[in-house]
ROMIGU-592387 format. One record per residue: x, y, z of N, C-alpha, C in turn. Coordinates in steps of 0.2 Angstrom, whole numbers, plus 5000, padded with zeros to 4 digits. Example, Ala and Ser with C-alpha at 12.3 -4.5 7.8 and 13.67 -1.06 7.14 Angstrom:
BEGIN
506649725039506249785039506649845039
506449895035506849955036506450005039
//
This chain:
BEGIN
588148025679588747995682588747925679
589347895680589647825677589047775681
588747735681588547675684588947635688
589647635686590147595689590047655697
590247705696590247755702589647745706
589047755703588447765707588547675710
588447635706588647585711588947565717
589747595715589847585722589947615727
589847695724589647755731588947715736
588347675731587947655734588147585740
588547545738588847515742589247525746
589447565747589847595752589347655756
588947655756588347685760587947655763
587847605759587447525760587947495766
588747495765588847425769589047475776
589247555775589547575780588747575786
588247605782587647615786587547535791
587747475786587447415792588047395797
588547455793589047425800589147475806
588747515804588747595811588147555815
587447535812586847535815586747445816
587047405815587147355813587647305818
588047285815588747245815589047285821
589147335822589247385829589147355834
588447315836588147295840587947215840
588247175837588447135837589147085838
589047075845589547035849589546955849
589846925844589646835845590246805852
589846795856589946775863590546805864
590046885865590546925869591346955867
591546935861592246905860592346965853
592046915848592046945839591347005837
591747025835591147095830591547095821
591047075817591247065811591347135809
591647175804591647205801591747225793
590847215790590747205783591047255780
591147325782591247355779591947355773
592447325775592947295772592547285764
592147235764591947225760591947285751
591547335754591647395747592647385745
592947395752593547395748593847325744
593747285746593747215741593547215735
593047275734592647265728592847345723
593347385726593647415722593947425715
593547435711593747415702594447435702
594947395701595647405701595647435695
595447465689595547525685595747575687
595447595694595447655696596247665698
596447715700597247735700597447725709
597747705710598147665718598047725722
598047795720597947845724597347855726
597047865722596347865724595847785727
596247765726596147675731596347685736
597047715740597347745746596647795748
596447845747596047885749595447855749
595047815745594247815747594547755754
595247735755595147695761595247705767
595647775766595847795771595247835774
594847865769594447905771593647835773
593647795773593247725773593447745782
593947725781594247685789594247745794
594247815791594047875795593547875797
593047875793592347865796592147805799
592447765802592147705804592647715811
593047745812593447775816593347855822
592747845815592447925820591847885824
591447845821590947815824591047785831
591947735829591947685835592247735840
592647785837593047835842593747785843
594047755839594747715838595447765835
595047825833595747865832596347835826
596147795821596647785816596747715816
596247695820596647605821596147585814
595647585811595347575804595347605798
595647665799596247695792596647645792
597147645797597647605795597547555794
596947505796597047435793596747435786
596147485785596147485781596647505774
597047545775597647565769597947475768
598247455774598547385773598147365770
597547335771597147285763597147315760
596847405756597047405750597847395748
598247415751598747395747599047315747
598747285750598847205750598447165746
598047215743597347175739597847145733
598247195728598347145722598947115722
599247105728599747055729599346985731
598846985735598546925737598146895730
597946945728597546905722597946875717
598546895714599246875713599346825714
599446815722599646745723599346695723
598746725725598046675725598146635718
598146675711597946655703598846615702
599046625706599946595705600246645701
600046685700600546725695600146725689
599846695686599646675679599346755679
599046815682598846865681599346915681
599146945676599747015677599247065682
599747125686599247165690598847215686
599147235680598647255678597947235673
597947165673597447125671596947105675
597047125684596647075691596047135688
595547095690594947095692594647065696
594147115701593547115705593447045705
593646985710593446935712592646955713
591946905711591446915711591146825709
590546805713590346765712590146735705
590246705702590146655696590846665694
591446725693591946715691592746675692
592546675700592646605704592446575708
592646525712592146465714592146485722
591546485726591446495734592046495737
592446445735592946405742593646465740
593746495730594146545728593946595735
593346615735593046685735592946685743
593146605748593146615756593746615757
594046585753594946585754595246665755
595046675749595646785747595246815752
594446805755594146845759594446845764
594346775766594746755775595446795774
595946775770596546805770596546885772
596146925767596147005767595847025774
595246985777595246995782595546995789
595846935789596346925794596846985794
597046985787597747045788597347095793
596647125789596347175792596247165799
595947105799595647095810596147115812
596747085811597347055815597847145817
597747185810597747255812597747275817
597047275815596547325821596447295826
596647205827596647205836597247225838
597747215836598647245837598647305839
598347345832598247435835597747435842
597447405843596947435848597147405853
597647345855598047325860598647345863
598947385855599547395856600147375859
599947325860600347275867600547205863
601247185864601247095861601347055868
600947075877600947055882600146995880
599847025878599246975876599146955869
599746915866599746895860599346875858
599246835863598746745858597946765862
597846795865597046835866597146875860
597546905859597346955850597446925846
597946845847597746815839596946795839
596846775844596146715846595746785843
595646825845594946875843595146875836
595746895833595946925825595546865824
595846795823595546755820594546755820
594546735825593646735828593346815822
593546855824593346925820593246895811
593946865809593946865802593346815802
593446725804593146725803592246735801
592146765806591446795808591346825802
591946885802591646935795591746885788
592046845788592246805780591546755779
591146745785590546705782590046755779
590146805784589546875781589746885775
590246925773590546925766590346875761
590646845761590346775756589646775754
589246765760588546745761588346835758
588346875759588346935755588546945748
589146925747589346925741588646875736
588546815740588146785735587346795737
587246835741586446855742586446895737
586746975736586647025732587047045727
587446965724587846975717587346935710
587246945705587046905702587446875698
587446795700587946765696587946735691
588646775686588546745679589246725678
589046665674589746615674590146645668
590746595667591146625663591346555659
//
């Protein structure tokens, strides 16, 4: 098998297991539960074909969905970041990127504050999902902004701090 596959099969085994046994159970003052899982799809080599990016996410968000027992609420957020992934990165670079030139943001190839910005962003769209769908309701807005936020947060410091525990960084 390719190294790039075994790689990431591996991480997405790695981040789903910390986030079933893990993250699951972790409540920061009762409120936020991160969800690192997001992560492997952040790190989806855009080589690969948009359909098959739609499916390892859908089927990502299904498993994570079977666990919490949410019935589609992290399929669906999940599809929304893959598909919002190369527009943000886009805007992030101003343009100066074609989409089919982006590459896998990764530490050394840009700077922390780059790699907590696009993170927070893809996050949020993601939190902000899945507290919408799991409330269903716009009766308790600004309690689901407050959590969406608190969540992304939470998850964008894990992220980063992971991106740079277990990446080895080579400049450019």
């Amino acid at each position: 098998m390719n190294k790039v596959v075994i790689e990431n099969l591996l991480r997405f085994v790695v981040l789903l297991l910390l986030q079933f046994f893990v993250c699951n159970y972790v409540h920061l003052f009762g409120l936020f539960n991160p969800n690192i899982y997001i992560l492997a799809l952040l790190l989806l080599p855009f080589e690969m074909s948009s359909s098959l990016q739609y499916l390892i996410a859908f089927a990502t968000g299904g498993v994570v969905d079977l666990f919490l027992m949410t019935y589609g609420v992290h399929a669906a957020a999940s599809l929304l970041l893959v598909f919002a992934r190369p527009y943000v990165l886009m805007a992030l670079t101003a343009g100066t990127v074609k989409q089919e030139n982006l590459e896998v943001p990764m530490p050394g190839q840009k700077t922390w504050q780059w790699l907590a910005v696009y993170t927070f962003i893809m996050a949020f769209m993601h939190q902000f999902a899945v507290s919408l769908l799991e409330v269903f309701s716009f009766s308790r807005f600004y309690m689901t902004l407050f959590v969406a936020i608190g969540d992304t947060i939470f998850t964008t410091l894990l992220i980063v701090a992971l991106l740079y525990i277990f990446s080895p960084v080579k400049k450019k």
